[in-house]
N, C-alpha and C positions, 0 to 999 in steps of 0.2 A: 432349287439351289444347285450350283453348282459341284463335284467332288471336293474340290478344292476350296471353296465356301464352307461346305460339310468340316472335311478336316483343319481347318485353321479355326470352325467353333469348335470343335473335341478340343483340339492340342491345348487353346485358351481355359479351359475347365482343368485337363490334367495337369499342366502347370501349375494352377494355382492348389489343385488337389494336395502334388506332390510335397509344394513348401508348406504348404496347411499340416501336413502329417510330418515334416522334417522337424518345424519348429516343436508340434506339440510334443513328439520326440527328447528335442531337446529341453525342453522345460521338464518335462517328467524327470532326466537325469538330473538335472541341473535340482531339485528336488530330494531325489536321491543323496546328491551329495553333502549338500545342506544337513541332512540328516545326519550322512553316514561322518563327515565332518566334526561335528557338534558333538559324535556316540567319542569318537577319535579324543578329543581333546578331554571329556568328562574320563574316559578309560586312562588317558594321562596323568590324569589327575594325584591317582594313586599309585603310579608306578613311579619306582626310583632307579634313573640311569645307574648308579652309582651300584645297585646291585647286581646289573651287570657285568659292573669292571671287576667286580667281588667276585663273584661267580666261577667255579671252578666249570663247569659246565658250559657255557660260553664258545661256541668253536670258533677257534680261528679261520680267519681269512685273507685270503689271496686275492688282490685290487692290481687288474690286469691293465696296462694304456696301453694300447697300441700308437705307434709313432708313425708319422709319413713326414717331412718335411715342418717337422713343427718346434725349430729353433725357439724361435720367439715367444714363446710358453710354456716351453716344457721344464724349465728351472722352477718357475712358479708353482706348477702343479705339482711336481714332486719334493718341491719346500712344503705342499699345505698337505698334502699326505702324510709324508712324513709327523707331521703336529696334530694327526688323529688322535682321538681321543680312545685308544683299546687297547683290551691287553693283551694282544697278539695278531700281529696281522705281517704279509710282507708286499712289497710293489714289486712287481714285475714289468717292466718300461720294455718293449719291442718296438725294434728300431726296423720300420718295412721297408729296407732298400731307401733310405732316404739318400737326397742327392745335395742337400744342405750337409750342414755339422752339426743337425742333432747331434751323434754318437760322440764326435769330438767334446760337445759342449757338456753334454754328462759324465764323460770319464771325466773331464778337467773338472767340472765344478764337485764333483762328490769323489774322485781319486780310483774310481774303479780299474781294477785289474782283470786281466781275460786267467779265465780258470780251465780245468780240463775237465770237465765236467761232460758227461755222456749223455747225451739228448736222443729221448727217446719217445718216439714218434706214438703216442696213444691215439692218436688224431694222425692223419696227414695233413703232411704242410710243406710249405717252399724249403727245401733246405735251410738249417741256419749254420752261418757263419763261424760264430762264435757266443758264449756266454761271461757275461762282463759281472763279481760281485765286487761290496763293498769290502773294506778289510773290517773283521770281526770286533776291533778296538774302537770303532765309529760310531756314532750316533745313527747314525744311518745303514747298518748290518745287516739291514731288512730289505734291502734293497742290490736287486738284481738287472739286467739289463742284457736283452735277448737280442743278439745283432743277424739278420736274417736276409736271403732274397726277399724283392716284393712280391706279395703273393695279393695284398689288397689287406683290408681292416679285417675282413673276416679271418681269414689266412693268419693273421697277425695273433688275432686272440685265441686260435687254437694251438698256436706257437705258445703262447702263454699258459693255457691249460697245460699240455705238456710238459711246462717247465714247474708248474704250484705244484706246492706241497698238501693244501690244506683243503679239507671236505667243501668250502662253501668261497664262491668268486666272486668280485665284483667288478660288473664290466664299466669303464671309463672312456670318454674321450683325453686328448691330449690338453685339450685347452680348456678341461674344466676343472670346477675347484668345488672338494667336500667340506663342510662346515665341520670341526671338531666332533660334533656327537653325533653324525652322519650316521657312522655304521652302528653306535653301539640302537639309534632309534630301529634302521631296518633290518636288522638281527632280533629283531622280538618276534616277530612273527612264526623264523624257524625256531628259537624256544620254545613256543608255545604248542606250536604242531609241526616238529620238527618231519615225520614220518610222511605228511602230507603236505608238507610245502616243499616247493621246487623254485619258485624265485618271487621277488620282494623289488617295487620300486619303488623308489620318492620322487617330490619332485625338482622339475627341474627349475630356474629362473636364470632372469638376462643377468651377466656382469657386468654389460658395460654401463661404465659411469660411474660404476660401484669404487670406492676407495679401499686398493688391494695394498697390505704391505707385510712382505714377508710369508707371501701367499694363503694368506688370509682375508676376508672379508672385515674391513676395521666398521664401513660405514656403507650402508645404503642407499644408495641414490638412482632416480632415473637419469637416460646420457641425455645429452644438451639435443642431438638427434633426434627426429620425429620417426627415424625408420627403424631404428630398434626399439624405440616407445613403442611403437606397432606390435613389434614380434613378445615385448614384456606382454603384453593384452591377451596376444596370443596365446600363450604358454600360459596363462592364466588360468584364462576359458577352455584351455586344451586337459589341463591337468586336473583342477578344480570344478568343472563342469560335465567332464568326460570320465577321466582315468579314477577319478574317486568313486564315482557313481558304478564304473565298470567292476571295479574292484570289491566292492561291498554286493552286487550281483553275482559272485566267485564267476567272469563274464569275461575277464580283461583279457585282450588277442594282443596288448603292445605292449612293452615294458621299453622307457628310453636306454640306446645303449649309450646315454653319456650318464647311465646312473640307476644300473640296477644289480641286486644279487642273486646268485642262483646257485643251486646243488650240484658239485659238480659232478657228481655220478651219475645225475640224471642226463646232465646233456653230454657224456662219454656216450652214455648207453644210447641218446639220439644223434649219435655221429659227429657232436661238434657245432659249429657253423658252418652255414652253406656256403661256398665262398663261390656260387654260380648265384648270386643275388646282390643288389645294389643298398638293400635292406635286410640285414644280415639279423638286426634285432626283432624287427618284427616278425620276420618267419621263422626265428625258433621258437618264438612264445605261441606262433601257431601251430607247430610243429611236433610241441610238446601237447598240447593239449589234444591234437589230431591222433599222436601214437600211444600216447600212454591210455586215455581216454577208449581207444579203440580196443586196448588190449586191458581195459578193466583198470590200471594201476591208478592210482588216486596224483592228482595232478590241480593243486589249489596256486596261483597266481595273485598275488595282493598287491596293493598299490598304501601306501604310507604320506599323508600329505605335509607332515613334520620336519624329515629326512631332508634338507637343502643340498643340493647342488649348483654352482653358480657357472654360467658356460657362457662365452663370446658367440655373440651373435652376429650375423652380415651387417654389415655397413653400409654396401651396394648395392644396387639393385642387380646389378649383375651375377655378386656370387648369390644374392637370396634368390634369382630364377634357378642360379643352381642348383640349391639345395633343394627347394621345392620341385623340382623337375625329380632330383633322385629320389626326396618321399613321397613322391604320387608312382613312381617306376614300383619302389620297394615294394608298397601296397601293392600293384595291381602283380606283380610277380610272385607274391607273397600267397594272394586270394586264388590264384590260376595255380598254384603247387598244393595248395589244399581245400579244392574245391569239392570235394569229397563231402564237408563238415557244413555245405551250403545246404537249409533245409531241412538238414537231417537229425532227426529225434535223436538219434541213437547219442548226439551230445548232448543233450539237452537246451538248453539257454545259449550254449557255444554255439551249435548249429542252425535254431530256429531264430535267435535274434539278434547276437554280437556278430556272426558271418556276416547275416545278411545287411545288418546295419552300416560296418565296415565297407560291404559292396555298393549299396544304393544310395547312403547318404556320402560317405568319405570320401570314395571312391569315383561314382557317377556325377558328385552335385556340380563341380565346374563345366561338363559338358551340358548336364541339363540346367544349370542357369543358361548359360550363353545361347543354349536351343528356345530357353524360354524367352530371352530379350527377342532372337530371329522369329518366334512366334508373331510377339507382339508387332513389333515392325511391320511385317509382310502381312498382319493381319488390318493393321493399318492403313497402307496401301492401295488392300483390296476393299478397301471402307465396311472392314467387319468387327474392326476392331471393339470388342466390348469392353468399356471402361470399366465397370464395376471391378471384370475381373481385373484389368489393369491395375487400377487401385488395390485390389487384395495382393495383387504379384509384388507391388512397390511395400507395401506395409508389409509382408510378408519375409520379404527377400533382405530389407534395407533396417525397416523402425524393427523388426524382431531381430535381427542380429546385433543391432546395437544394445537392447533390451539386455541378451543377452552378456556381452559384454559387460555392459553397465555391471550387471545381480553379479558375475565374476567380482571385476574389482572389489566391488561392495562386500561381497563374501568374504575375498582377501584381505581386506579391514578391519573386519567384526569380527575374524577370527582368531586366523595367524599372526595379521597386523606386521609384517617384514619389512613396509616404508613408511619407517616415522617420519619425514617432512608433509604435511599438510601441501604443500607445492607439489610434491612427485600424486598425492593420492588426488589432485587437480589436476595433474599433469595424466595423468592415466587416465581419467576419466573423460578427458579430450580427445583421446588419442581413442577411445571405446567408440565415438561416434566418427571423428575426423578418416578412421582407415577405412570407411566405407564408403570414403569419397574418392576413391582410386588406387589405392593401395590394397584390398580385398580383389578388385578384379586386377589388380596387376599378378598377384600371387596365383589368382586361377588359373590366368591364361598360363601362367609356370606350370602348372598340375596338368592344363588341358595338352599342353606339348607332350608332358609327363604320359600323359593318356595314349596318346600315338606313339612315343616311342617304347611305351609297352609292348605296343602293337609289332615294333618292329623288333621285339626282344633287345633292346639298347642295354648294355650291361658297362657304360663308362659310366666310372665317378664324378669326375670332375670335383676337380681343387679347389678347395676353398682357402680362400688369403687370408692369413692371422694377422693381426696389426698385434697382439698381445698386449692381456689385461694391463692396467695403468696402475704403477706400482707405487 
């Protein structure tokens, strides 16, 4: 046999090796979560929000957005903040050098005035501007509005830190929306082990389609669209089969930043955000656990699957290469600044199996699928191709991801239950098998770009377009 004979039979075996160990992987979580779900909701059982909002003990909270150009939703979101359900919290809205009329659109719809207020830099950050509050006689008093150079999202929410007042933050996107008892579910955590918890996420799900009024979620619904059907599926099996399972492992390396809380003296003491990253979220939650872990300090990250957030997702395929392009960059920038924790005992479970998992499954799988299709092909060709394995790479890569999807949805039914139409919980379970008919490899080849211009230390964002939730 030829070398080349030789290596296209290995390559065929470890292909199919690789997704053999990716899915059993994922079935094991997906397992986990089920469990740790199930422990979640029976523990609910006997707890009452309500004591809580009693609670003199309770810390308040400072709920950060950073702003870039986001007219078109930022009334929304800060009307459904505002109508949180606690008993003390304030919004702080920073505006990054926007080139629209955000800032116009907030002083005019909530009457803010610029104050002389001394801003002082605990973080570094872009210059600000000015600081905009509400007048004290409002409804809305709690709310402040940080007007700044662009420094980027990150830049943005250290501007923010800066500005709170209160022990514990929670970081936001502009276009998303918290469900009334948001904070009071992901503030249990810090009650419970306040000394050892440093941040808390829920999760997140699609708006669109969703019937918003008054920046509220009135009614549930999937959009008439097939391409954010997709991304619901997604965020599904991303949150529900991943971040819960991670989180019940005390393992989780991601916390979303359109919806998570954290201590803010822990991340003063880890310098802030990085604002030399296109994934600003995921490498402080790496960040944290790399420094504090190193130096002995106790550093627990939880995920809450209760907690709603509701966020506009792509509509285009254009902006969703985008955003995919930035979450494959964030990752591999994220893994390359603490690769330190690859491996390594000394974090435990952190180092020996959530790094590495994050690296070879998350991280590598869009280029070793595509290496595995170029396997099979050229293996073909050269008439070596062995079917058998073929067949395991197609059941493997195709019927198991759908599988997965599928026990997603299905989970989200029998549990949480968030889309009461019989139509939408049909409509999802279409869209579990339909996105692996070209929509899975359109998101990869997004990732695989993503992959190279890691390579190239690419550090642009790229904008994403709001059409803004449907009021």
């Amino acid at each position: 046999m030829s070398a080349l004979t030789n290596l296209l039979l290995f390559s065929q075996a470890l292909v199919v090796l690789y997704f053999l160990f990716v899915n059993l992987l994922y079935m094991v979580l997906f397992c986990f979560s089920v469990w740790a779900i199930v422990d979640h909701l029976r523990h609910m059982k006997h707890r009452d929000l309500r004591e809580i909002t009693r609670s003199k003990l309770t810390p308040p909270i400072s709920i950060l957005v950073p702003a870039h150009n986001e007219s078109a939703v930022i009334i929304a979101s800060v009307s459904a903040l505002l109508q949180l359900d606690y008993p003390e919290f304030e919004i702080l809205v920073v505006n990054d050098g926007s080139t629209d009329d955000t800032l116009a659109t907030l002083i005019g719809a909530f009457g803010l005035r610029a104050t002389r207020r001394i801003y002082h830099q605990t973080v570094a950050t872009r210059p600000v501007r000015c600081i905009y509050a509400a007048r004290p006689e409002t409804p809305w008093a709690n709310l402040i509005v940080v007007d700044k150079e662009k420094g980027g999202k990150a830049d943005a929410l250290n501007a923010a830190i800066n500005v709170s007042h209160y022990p514990l933050f929670c970081s936001m996107d502009a276009d998303s929306l918290l469900e009334k008892d948001s904070l009071l579910r992901v503030v249990m955590p810090f009650m419970e082990r306040f000394s050892s918890m440093v941040g808390v996420g829920g999760i997140v799900r699609v708006a669109n389609g969703c019937r918003i009024v008054d920046g509220t979620v009135q009614s549930v619904r999937l959009p008439d669209r097939w391409l954010p059907c997709f991304q619901a599926v997604e965020y599904l099996r991303a949150f529900l089969s991943g971040r819960v399972a991670w989180g019940r492992l005390r393992s989780l390396l991601v916390l979303s930043g359109a919806f998570a809380l954290f201590r803010k003296s822990a991340i003063i003491e880890s310098g802030g955000y990085d604002t030399n990253t296109v994934g600003e979220d995921m490498e402080l939650v790496m960040r944290l656990h790399h420094e504090r872990r190193k130096k002995g300090a106790d550093c627990e990250i939880a995920f809450i699957p209760d907690p709603v957030c509701w966020t506009e997702v792509p509509e285009t395929l254009r902006m969703l290469w985008r955003q995919r392009n930035r979450w494959q960059r964030g990752l591999g920038q994220s893994l390359v600044k603490h690769r330190e924790m690859l491996l390594n005992p000394r974090y435990g479970l952190i180092g020996l199996v959530a790094t590495p998992y994050l690296g070879l499954v998350e991280f590598a799988s869009p280029v070793l699928e595509f290496m595995g299709y170029g396997v099979f092909v050229a293996a073909y060709f050269e008439g070596v191709l062995r079917w058998n394995a073929f067949g395991a790479f197609m059941v493997l890569s195709v019927l198991m991801g759908i599988n997965l999807s599928l026990l997603s949805v299905l989970l989200e039914e029998f549990t949480l239950h968030r889309y009461p139409s019989v139509f939408d919980l049909l409509k999802l379970l279409a869209a579990s098998v339909l996105e692996h008919l070209g929509y899975r490899h359109f998101t990869n080849l997004a990732r695989l770009q993503g992959t190279l211009d890691t390579a190239r230390r690419s550090l642009a964002w790229g904008h994403l377009e709001r059409k803004g939730v449907e009021l």
